[in-house]
C-alpha positions as CSV (number, residue, x, y, z in Angstrom):
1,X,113.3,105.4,70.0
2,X,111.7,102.1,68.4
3,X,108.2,101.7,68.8
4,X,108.6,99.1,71.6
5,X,109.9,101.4,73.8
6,X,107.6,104.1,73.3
7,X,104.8,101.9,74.0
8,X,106.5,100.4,77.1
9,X,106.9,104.3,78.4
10,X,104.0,105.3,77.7
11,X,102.1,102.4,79.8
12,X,105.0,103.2,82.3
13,X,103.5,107.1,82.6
14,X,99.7,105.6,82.3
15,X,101.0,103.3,85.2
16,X,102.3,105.9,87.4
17,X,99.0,108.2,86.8
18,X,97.1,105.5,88.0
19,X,99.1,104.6,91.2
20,X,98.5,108.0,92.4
21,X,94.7,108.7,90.9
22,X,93.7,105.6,92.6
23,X,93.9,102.6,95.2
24,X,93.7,100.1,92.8
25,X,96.2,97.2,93.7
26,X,99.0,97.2,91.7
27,X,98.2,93.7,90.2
28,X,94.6,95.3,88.4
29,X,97.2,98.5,86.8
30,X,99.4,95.9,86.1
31,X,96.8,93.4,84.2
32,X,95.2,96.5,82.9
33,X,97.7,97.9,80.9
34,X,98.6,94.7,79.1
35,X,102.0,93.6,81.5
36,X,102.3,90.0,81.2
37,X,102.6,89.6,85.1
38,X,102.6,91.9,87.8
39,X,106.1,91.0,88.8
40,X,107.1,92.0,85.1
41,X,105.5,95.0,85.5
42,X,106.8,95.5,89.4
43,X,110.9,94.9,87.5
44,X,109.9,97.2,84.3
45,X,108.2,99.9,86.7
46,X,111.3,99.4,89.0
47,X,114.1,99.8,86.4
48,X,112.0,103.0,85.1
49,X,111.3,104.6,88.1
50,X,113.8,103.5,90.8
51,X,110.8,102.8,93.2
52,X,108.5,99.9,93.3
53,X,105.3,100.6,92.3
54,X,103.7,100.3,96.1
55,X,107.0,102.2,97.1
56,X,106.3,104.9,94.1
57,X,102.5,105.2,95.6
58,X,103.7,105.7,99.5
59,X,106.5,108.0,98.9
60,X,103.9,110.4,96.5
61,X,101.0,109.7,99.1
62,X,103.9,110.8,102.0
63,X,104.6,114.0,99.7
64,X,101.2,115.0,99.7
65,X,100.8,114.2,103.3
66,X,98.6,111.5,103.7
């Protein structure tokens, strides 16, 4: 895995953490973990996950029932 990559998954896991830990909008996790826009980070998070980040957030929040 080039180094790239790694650092792109790991703000991809720190992204996802934070999506469920908080309500912060996606645009402050976005800008926070470096992503040069938040519809960059909404593509990257998408390809990644299979979910958009507000989507990732809603179907966790509906898991855990609320």
């Amino acid at each position: 895995m080039a180094w790239s990559d790694y650092v792109r998954e790991h703000r991809l896991h720190l992204a996802s953490q934070r999506l469920l830990d908080s309500d912060q909008p996606v645009a402050r996790i976005s800008d926070a973990l470096g992503f040069s826009t938040p519809s960059h980070f909404g593509d990257v998070f998408h390809r990644r996950f299979g979910l958009t980040p507000a989507a990732y957030r809603r179907a966790a929040r509906a898991r855990q029932g609320g």
